[in-house]
C-alpha positions in Angstrom: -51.2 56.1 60.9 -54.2 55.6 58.7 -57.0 53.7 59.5 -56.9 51.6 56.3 -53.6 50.6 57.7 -54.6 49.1 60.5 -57.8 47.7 59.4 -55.9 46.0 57.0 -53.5 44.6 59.4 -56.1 43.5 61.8 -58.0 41.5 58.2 -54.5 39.6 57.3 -53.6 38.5 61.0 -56.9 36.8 60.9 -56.2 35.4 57.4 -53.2 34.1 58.8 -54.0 32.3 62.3 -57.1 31.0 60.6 -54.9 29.1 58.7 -52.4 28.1 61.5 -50.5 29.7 64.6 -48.1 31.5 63.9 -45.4 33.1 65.6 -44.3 37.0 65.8 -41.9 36.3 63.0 -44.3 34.3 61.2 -47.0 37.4 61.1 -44.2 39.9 60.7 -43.3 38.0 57.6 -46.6 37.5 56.3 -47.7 41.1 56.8 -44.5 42.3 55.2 -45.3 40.0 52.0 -48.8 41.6 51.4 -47.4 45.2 52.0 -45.6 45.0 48.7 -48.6 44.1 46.9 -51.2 47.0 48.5 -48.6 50.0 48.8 -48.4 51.1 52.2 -46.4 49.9 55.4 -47.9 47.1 57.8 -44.7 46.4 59.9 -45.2 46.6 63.0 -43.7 45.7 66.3 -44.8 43.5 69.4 -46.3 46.4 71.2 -48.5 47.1 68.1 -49.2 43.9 67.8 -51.0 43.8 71.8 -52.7 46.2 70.7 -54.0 44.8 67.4 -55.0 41.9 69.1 -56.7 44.0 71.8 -58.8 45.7 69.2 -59.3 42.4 66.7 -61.5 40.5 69.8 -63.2 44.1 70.5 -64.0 44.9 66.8 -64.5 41.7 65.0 -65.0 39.2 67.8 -62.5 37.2 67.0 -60.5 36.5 70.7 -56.8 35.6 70.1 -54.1 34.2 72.5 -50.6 33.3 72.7 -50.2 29.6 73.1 -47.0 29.2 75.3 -46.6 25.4 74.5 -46.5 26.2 70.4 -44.7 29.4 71.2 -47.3 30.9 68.7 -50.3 33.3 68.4 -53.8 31.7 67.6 -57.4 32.4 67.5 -58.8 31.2 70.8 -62.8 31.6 69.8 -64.8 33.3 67.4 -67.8 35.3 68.6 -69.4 36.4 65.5 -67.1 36.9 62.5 -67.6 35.0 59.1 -65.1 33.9 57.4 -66.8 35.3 54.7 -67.4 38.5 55.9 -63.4 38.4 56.4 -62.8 37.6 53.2 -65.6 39.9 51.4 -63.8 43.4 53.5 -60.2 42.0 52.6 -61.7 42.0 48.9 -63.1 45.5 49.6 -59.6 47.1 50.9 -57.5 45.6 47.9 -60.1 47.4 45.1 -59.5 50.6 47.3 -56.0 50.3 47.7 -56.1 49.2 43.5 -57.9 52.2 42.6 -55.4 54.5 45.0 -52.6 53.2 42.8 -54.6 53.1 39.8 -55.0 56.8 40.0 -51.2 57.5 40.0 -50.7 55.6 37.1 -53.7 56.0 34.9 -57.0 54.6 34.5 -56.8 50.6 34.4 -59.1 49.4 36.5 -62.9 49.8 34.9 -65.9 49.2 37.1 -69.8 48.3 36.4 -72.0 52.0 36.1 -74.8 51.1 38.6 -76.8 52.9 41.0 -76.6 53.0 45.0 -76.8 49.6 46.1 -78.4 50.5 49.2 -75.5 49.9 51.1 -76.4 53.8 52.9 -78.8 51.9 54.6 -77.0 49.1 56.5 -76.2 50.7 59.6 -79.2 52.1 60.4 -81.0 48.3 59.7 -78.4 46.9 61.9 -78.9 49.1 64.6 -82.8 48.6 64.4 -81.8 44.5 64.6 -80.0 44.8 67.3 -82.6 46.8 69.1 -85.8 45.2 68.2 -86.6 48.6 67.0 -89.4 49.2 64.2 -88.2 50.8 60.7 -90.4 52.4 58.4 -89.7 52.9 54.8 -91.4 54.1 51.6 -90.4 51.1 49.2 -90.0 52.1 45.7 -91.8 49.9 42.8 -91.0 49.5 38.8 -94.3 48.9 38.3 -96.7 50.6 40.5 -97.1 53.3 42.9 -94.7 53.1 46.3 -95.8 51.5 48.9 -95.4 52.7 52.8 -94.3 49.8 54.8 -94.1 49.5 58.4 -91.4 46.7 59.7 -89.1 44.2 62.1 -86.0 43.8 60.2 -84.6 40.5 60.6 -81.2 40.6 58.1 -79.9 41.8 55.4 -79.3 39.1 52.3 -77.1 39.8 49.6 -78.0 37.8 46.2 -76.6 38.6 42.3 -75.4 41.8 43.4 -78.3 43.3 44.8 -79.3 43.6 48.8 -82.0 42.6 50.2 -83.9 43.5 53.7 -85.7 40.9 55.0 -88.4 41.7 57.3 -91.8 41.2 59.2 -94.1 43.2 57.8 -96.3 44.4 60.0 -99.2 45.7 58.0 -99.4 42.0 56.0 -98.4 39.9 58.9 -95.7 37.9 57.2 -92.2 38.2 56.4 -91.2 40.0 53.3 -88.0 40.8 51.2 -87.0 44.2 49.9 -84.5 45.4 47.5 -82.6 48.2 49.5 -81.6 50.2 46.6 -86.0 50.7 46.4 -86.1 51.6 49.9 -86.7 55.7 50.7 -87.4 57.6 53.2 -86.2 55.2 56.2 -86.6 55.9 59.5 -85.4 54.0 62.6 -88.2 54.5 65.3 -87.9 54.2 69.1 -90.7 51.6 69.0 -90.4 48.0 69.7 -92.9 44.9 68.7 -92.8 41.4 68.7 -92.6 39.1 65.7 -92.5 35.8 64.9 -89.3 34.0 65.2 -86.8 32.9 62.2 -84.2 31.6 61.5 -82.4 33.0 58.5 -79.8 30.7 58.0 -82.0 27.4 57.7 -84.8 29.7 56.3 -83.1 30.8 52.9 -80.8 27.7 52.6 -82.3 26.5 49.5 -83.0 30.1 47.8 -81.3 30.4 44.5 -81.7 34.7 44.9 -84.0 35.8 47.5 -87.2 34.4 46.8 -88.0 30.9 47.9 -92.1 30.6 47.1 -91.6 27.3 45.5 -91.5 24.1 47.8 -87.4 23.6 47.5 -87.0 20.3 45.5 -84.2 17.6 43.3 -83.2 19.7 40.2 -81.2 17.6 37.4 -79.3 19.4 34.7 -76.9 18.4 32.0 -74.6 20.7 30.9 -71.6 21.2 28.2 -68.7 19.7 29.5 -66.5 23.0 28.1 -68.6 24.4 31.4 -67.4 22.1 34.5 -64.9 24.1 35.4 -66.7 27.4 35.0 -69.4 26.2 36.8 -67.5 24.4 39.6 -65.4 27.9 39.9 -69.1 30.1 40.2 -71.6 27.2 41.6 -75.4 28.0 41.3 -76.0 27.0 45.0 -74.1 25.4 48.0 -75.7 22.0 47.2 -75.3 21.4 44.0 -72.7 18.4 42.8 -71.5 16.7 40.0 -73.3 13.2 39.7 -72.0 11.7 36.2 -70.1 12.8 33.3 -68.9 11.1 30.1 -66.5 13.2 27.4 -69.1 15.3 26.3 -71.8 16.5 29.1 -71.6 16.4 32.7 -74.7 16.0 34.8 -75.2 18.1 38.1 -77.7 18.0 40.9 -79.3 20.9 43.5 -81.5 20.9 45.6 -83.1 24.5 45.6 -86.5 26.8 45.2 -87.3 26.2 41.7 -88.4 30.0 41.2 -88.7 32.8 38.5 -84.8 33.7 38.8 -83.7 29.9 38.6 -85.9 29.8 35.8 -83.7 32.9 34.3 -80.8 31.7 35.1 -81.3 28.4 33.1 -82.6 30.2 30.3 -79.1 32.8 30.4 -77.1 29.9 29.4 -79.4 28.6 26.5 -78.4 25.2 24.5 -75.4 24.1 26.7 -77.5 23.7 29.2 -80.7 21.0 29.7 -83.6 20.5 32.7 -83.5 16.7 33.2 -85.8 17.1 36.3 -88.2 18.3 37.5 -90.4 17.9 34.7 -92.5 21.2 35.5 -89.4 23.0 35.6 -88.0 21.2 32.0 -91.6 22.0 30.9 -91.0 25.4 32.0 -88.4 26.2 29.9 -89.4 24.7 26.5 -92.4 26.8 27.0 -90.3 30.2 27.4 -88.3 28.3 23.8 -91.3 27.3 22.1 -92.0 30.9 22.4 -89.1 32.8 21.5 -88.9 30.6 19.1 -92.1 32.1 17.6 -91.0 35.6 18.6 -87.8 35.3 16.1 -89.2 33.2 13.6 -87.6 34.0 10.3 -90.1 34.3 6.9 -88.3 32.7 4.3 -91.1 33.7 1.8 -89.7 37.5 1.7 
């Protein structure tokens, strides 16, 4: 049996008990559902199904029991699994499983050209987390020379499609973030150091992207209110919510770094959407109109 096959398997037993127990026949059923949809068999029997759950606690962390009182299978603790990172690999197996398909009956699936996203790098940063091991890297600039960096690598983030390492740099004595598809040359050394501690999670909370220089503050904006639904369907950050609305514009609030990307990313969707507050921030932007405003200015005298 391939791998992919059980992999799969183990990702849509955890889909399933996270939403409720279930009993044999309950996953049997489920699995058998999703097996028409990918193209390959994931029946399997309650033997198989030991073992599955055997390998689910050892691989993902995810500890699953048989609740004699329901008569059903549930997830009895969780020792380090996202549901995110569950849902983000279940996402990764149905494009490969798409394009598989796709290939026996033409081309109809069309994906972004883009370079390495780094991704290469992952296992060896994870390993040097897990060991309090030192990494060095050559990190690659667009605008000047690279730059040999010596490091403690905390996490990796991911943020508009681009990962990021973040690290203590040892050299500058502060933490630092780098694009991974800009790192070269890495190396996982047998040497350990200490660092300051941080916490990730509460560090980057209120980072719109990966920067967060900006004291994290109340942003008001007014959009279009053809936009709720596209905006409520792909939110800017975790905090945000809609305040008001009336039938033409609805008004939503954040609370976020009001950085360069933010800045951007208000700019990217141009007259539907207005900076109520902060006023540095709305002052921001009608500066970067005032000026292309002057960059496209049309002579009506020719």
């Amino acid at each position: 049996m391939a791998k992919r096959d059980f992999i799969k398997r183990h990702l849509l037993i955890i889909e399933l008990l996270r939403k409720k127990p279930s009993t044999y026949e309950e996953i049997l059923s489920y699995l058998n559902n999703n097996q028409d949809q990918i193209g390959y068999q994931l029946e399997i029997s309650q033997r198989t199904l030991q073992r599955d759950l055997k390998e689910i606690d050892s691989i993902w962390g995810i500890e699953i029991s048989f609740n004699r009182s329901k008569q059903a299978y549930e997830i009895e603790s969780e020792e380090y699994a996202a549901d995110e990172t569950i849902q983000r690999t279940l996402e990764s197996f149905d494009l490969i499983s798409a394009l598989k398909q796709s290939r026996k009956v033409g081309k109809n699936i069309f994906l972004e050209k883009r370079k390495s996203s780094g991704s290469e790098h992952f296992n060896g940063i994870i390993y040097a987390i897990d060991h309090s091991l030192i990494i060095t890297f050559d990190h690659l600039s667009f605008t000047k020379e690279p730059s040999a960096r010596r490091c403690i690598p905390k996490a990796i983030k991911e943020t508009q499609n681009r990962f990021y390492l973040i690290a203590y740099d040892l050299d500058v004595k502060d933490f630092r973030n780098f694009g991974l598809e800009r790192v070269a040359n890495l190396v996982i050394t047998t040497q350990k150091e200490s660092s300051p501690k941080i916490n990730i999670e509460k560090a980057y909370q209120h980072a719109f992207g990966i920067e967060r220089y900006e004291e994290a503050e109340k942003i008001v904006l007014r959009f279009d209110m053809q936009q709720k639904e596209y905006v409520k369907s792909l939110p800017f950050h975790h905090s945000q919510r809609i305040i008001s609305e009336d039938q033409n514009h609805f008004i939503l609030e954040l609370f976020i770094h009001p950085t360069h990307d933010f800045l951007l990313e208000i700019m990217r969707h141009g007259p539907i959407c207005e900076v109520i507050e902060p006023a540095m921030l709305r002052e921001q932007v009608r500066d970067r109109v005032e000026l292309l405003a002057k960059m496209y200015k049309i002579d009506h005298k020719k």
